[in-house]
Backbone as CSV, one residue per row, in Angstrom:
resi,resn,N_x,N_y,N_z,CA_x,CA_y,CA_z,C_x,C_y,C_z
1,UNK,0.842,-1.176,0.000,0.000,0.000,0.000,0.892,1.246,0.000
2,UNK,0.348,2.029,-0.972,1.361,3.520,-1.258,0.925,4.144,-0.035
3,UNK,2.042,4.751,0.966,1.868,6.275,1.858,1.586,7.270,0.887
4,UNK,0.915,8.598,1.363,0.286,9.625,0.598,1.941,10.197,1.098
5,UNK,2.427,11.031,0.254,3.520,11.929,0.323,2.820,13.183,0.820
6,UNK,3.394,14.076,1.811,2.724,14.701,2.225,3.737,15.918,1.772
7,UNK,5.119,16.203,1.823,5.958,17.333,1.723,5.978,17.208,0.166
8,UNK,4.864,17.416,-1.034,5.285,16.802,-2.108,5.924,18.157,-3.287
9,UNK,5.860,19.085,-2.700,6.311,20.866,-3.183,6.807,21.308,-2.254
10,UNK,7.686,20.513,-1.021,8.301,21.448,0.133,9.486,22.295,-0.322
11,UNK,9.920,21.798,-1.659,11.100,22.836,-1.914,10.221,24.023,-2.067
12,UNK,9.111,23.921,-2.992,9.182,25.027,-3.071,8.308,26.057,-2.144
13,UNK,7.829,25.402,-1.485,7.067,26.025,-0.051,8.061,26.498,1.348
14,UNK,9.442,25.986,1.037,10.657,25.897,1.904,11.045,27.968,1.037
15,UNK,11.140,27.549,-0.272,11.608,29.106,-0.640,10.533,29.989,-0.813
16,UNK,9.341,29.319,-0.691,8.430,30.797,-0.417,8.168,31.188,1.016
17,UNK,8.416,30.877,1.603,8.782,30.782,3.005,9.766,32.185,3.388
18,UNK,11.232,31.910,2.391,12.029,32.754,2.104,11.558,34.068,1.727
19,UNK,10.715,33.922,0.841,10.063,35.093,0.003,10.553,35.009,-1.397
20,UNK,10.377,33.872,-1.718,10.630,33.955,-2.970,9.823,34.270,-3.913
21,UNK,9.427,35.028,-4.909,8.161,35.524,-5.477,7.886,34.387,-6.543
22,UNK,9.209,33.821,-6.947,9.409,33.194,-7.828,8.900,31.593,-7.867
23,UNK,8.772,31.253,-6.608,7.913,30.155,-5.906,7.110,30.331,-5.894
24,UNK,6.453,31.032,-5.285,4.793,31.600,-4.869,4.548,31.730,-6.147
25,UNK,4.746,31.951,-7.194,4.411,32.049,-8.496,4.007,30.537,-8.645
26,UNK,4.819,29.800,-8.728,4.800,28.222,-9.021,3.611,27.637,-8.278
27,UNK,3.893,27.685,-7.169,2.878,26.981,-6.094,1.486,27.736,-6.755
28,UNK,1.567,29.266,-7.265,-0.181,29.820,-7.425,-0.493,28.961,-9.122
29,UNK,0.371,28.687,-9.729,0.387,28.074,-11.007,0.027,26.046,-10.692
30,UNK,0.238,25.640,-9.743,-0.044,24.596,-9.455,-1.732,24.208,-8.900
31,UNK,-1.710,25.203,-8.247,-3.236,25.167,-7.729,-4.523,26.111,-8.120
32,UNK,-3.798,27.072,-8.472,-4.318,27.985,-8.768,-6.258,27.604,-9.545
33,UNK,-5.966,26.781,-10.675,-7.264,26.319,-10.872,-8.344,25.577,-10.290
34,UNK,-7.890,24.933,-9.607,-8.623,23.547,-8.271,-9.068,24.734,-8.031
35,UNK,-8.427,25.601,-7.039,-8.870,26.570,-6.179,-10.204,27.508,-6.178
36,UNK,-9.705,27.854,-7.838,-10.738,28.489,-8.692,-12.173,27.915,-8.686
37,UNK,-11.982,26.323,-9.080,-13.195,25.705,-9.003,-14.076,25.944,-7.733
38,UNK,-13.141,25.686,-6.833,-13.809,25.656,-5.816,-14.351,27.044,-5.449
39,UNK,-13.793,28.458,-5.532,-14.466,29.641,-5.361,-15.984,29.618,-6.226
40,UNK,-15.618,29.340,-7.590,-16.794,29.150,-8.020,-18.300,28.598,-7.855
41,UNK,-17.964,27.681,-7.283,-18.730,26.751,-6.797,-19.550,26.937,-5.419
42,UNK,-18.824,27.825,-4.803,-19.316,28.527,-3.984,-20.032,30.066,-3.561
43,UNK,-19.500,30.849,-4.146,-19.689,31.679,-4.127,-20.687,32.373,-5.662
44,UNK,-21.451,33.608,-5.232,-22.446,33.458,-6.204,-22.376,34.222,-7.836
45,UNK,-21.046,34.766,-7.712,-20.600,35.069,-9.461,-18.929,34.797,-9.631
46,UNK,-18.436,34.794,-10.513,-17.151,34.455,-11.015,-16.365,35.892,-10.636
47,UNK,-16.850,36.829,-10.289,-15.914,38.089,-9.845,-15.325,37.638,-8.274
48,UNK,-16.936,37.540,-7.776,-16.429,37.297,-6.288,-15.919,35.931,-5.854
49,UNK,-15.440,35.137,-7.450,-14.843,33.815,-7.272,-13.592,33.919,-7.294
50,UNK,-12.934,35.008,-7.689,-12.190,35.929,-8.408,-11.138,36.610,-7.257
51,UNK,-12.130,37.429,-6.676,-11.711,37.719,-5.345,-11.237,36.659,-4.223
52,UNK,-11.615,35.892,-4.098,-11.669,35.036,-2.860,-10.441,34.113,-3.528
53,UNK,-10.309,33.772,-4.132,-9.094,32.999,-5.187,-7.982,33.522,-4.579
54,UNK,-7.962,35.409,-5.048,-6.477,35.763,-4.750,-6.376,35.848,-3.429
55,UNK,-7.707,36.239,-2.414,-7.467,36.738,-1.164,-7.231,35.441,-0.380
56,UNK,-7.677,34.661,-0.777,-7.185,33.173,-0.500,-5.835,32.852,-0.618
57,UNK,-4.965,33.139,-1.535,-3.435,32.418,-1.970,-2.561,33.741,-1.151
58,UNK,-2.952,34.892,-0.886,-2.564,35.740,-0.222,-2.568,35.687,1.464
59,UNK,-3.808,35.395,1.584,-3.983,34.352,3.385,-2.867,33.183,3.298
60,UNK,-2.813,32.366,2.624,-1.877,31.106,2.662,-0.562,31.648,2.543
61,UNK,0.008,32.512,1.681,1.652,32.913,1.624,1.147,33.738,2.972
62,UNK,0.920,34.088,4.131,1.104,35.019,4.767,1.215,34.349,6.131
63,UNK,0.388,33.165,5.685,0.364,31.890,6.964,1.495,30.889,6.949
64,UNK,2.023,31.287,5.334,3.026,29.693,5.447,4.035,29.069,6.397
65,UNK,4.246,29.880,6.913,5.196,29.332,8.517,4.696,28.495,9.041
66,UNK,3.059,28.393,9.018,2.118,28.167,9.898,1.559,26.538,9.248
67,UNK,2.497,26.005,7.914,2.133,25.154,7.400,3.180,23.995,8.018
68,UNK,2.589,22.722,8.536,3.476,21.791,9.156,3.622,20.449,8.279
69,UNK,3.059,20.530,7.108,3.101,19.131,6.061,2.241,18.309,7.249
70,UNK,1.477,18.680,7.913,0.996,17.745,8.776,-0.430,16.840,7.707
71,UNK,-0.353,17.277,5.925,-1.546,17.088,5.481,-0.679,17.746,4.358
72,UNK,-1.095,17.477,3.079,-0.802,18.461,1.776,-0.901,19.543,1.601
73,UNK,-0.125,20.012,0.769,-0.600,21.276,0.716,-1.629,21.757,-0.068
74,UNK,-2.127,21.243,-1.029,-3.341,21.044,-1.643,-4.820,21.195,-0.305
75,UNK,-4.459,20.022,0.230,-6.066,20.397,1.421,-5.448,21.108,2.260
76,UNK,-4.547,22.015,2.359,-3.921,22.878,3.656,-4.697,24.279,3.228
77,UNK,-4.243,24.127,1.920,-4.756,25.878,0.855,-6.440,25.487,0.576
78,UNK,-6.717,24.438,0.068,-8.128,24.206,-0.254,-9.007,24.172,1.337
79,UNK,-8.804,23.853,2.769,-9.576,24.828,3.576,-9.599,25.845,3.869
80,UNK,-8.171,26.866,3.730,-8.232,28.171,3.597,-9.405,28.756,2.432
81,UNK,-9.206,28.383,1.494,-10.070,28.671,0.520,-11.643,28.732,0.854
82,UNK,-11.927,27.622,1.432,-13.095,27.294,1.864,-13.848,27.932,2.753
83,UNK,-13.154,28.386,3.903,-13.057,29.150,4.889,-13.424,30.423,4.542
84,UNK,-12.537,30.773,3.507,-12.443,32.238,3.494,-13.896,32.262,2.183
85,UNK,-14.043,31.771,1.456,-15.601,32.307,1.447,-16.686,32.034,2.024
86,UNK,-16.594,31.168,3.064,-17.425,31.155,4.141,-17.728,32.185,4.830
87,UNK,-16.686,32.688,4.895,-16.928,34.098,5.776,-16.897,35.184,4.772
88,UNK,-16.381,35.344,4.455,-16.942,36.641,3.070,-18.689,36.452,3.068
89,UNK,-19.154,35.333,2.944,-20.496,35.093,2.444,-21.344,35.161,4.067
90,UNK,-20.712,35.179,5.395,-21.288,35.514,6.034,-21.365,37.051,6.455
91,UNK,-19.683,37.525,6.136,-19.799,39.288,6.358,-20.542,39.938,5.575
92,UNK,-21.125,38.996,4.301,-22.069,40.373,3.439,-23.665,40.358,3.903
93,UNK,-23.566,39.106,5.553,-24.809,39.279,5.756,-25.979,38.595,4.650
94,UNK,-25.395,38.251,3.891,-26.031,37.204,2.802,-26.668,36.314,3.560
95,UNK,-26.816,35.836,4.932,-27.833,35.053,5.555,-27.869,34.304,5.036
96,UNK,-26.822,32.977,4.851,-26.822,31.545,3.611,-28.324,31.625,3.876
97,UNK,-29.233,31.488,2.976,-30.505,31.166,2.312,-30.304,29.362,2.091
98,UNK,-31.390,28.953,3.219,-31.334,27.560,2.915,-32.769,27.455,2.562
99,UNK,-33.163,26.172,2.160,-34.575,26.026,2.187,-35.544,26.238,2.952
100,UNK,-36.810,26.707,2.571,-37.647,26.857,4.084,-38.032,25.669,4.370
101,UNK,-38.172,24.646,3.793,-38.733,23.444,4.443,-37.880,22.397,4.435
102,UNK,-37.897,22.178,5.907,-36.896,21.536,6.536,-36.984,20.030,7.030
103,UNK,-37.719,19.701,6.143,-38.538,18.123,6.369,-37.196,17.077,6.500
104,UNK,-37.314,16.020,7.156,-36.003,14.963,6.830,-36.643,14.032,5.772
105,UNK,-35.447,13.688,5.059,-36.094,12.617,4.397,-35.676,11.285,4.324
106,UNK,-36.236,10.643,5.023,-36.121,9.453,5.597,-36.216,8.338,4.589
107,UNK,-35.132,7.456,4.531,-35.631,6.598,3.394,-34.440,6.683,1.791
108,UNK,-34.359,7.477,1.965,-34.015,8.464,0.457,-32.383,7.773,0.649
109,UNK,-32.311,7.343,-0.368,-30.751,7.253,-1.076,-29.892,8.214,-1.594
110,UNK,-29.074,7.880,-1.562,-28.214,9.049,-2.289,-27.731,8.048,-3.489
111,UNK,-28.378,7.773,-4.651,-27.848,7.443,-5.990,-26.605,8.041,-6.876
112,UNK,-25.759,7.691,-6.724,-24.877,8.267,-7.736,-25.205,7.855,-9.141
113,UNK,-25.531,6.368,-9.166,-25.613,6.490,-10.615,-27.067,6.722,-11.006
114,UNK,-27.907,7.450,-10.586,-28.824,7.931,-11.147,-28.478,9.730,-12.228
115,UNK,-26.946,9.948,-11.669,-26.123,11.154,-12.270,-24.842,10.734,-13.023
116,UNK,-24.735,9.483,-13.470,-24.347,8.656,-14.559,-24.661,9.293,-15.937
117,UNK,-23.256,9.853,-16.463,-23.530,10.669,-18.013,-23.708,12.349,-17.735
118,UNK,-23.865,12.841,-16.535,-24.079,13.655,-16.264,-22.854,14.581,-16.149
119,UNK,-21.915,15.666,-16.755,-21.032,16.520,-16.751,-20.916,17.359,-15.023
120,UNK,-19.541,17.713,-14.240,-19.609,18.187,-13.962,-20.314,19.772,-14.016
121,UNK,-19.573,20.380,-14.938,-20.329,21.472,-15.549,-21.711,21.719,-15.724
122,UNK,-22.161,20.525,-16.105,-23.741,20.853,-16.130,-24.424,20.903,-14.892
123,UNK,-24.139,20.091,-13.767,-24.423,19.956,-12.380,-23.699,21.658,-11.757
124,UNK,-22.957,22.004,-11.812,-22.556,23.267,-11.656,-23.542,24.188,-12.102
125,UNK,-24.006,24.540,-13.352,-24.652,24.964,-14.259,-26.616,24.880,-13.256
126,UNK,-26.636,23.708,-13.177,-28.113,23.362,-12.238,-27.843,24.134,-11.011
127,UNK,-26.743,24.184,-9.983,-26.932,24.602,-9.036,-27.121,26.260,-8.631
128,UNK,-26.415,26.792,-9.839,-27.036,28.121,-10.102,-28.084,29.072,-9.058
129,UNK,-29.356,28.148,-9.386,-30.681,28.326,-9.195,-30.802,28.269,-7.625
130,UNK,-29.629,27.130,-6.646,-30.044,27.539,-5.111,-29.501,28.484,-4.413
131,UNK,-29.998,28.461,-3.224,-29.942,29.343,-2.230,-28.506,29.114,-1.867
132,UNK,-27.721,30.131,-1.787,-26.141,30.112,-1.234,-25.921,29.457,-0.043
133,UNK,-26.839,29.163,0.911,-26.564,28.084,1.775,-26.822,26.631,1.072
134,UNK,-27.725,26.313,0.467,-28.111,25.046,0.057,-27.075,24.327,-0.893
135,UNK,-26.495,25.691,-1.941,-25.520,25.733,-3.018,-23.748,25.400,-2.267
136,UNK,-24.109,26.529,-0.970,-22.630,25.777,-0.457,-22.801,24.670,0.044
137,UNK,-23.607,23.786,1.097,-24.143,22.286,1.331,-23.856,21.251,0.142
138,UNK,-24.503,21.501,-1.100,-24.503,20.684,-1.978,-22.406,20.383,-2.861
139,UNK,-22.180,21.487,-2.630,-20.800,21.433,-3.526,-19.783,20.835,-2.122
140,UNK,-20.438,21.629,-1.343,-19.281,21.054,0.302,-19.009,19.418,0.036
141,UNK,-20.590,18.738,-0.397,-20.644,17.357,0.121,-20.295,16.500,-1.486
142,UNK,-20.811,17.247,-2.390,-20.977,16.126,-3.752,-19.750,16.564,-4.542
143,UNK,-19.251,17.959,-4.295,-18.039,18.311,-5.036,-16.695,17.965,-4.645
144,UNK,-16.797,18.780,-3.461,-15.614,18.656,-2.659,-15.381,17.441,-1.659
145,UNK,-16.313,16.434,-1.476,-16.068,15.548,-0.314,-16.467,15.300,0.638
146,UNK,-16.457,16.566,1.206,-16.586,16.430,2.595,-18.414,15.981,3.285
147,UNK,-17.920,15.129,4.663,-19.051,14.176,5.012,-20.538,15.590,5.679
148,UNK,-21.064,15.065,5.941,-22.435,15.908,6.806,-21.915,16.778,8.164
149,UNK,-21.234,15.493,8.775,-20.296,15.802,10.301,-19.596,17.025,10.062
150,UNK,-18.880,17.249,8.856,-17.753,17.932,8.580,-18.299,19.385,8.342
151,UNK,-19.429,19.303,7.504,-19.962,20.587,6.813,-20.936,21.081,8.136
152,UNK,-21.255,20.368,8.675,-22.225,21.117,9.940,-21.056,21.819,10.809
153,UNK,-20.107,21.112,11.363,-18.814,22.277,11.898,-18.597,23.297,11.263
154,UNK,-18.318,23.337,9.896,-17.869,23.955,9.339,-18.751,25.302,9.156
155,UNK,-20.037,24.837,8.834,-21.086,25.806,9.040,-22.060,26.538,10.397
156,UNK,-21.501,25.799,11.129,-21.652,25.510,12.295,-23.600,25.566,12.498
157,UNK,-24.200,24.561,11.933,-25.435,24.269,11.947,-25.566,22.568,12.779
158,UNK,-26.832,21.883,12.317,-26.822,20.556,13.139,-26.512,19.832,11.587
159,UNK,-26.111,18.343,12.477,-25.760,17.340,10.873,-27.100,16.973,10.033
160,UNK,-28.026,17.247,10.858,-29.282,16.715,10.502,-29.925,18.360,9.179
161,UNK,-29.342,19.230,9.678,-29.766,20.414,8.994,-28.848,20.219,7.856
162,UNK,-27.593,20.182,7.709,-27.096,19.627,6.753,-27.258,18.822,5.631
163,UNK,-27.471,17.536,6.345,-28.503,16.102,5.433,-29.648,16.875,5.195
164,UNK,-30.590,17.658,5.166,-31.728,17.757,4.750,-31.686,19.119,3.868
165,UNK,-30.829,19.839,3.872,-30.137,20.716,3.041,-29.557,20.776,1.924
166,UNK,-29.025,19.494,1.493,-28.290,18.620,0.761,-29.347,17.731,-0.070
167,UNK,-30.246,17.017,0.442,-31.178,16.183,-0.342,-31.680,17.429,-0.888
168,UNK,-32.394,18.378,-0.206,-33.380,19.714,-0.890,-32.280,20.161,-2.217
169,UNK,-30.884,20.322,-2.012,-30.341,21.028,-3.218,-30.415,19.754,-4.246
170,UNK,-30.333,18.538,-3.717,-29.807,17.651,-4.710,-31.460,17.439,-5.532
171,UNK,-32.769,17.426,-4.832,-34.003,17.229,-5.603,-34.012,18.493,-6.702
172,UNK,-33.871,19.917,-6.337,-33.745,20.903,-6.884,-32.649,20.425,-8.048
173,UNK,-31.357,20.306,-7.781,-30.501,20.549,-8.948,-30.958,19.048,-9.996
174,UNK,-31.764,17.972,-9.737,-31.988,16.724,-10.658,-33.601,17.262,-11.071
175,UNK,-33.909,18.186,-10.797,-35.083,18.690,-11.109,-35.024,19.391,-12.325
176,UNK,-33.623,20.593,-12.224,-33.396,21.543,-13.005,-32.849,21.259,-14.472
177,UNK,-31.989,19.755,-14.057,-31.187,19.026,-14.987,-32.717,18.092,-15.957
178,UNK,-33.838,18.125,-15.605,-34.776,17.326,-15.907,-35.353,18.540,-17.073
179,UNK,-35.464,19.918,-16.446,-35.897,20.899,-17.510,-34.996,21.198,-18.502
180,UNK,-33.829,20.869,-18.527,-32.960,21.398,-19.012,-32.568,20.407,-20.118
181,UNK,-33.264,19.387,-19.887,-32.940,17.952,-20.622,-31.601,17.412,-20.848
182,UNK,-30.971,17.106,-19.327,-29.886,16.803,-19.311,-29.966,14.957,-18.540
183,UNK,-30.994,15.006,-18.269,-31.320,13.805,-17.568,-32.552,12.775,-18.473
184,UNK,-32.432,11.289,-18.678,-33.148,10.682,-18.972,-34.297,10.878,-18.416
């Protein structure tokens, strides 16, 4: 079984450290797009995806001392990222907008391959339409990974508000993909 390499750009996180501009260049050229995705995906236009991108890689070179390879540097910068439009999207008072009805739904699967053939992009494209809380829920869990447990800390709501936050975006976005005739 392969170990995950964890120092796998420490040279060059060792000379931006230094201040090397010339690193920090590299390292923003390495991630730089992941990152992107992920602003996007969160946040509710490509300007303020835009913003949070640089103010993001600018938080991370400013923290890097503060980086211990205890984890990659990939998910070290990608929760900064995360973070930081979390809170952007709470300082504008944007009140994440979740669904009003807060029913559980008991029973309900989570099908992946019922989204079999289905493009990232176009699922991006569907989510459009939710509420910036529901929209960050849905990309937290189906984009990026992370479990119910994780995104309720993170949001600091219950796991159960989460799970039912998540089914609501996911009926909405297989709804939208249904008008859109992207779905059988």
């Amino acid at each position: 079984m392969e170990t995950l390499k964890l120092d796998i750009h420490r040279d060059l996180i060792e000379q931006s450290v230094l201040g090397s501009q010339k690193a920090q260049y590299r390292l923003y050229q390495l991630y730089a797009k992941a990152m992107y995705n992920i602003c996007c995906r969160m946040m509710p236009c490509t300007e303020d995806a835009e913003d949070m991108l640089q103010e993001s890689f600018t938080e991370a070179f400013r923290r890097l001392t503060s980086f211990r390879y205890e984890s990659t540097f990939g998910a070290w910068l990608k929760r900064i990222v995360i973070n930081r439009c979390i809170n952007e999207l709470r300082k504008r008072k944007a009140d994440l907008n979740y669904f009003d009805d807060m029913q559980r739904f008991e029973g309900q699967t989570d099908d992946v391959e019922e989204c079999a053939g289905i493009s990232v992009e176009k699922v991006k494209k569907a989510m459009t339409g939710l509420p910036n809380g529901s929209r960050m829920i849905f990309s937290l869990y189906l984009l990026e990974g992370y479990d119910h447990i994780e995104i309720a800390e993170i949001l600091n709501i219950s796991v159960s508000n989460s799970k039912s936050q998540y089914m609501r975006a996911r009926l909405k976005v297989k709804e939208t993909l249904n008008q859109m005739g992207y779905e059988n």
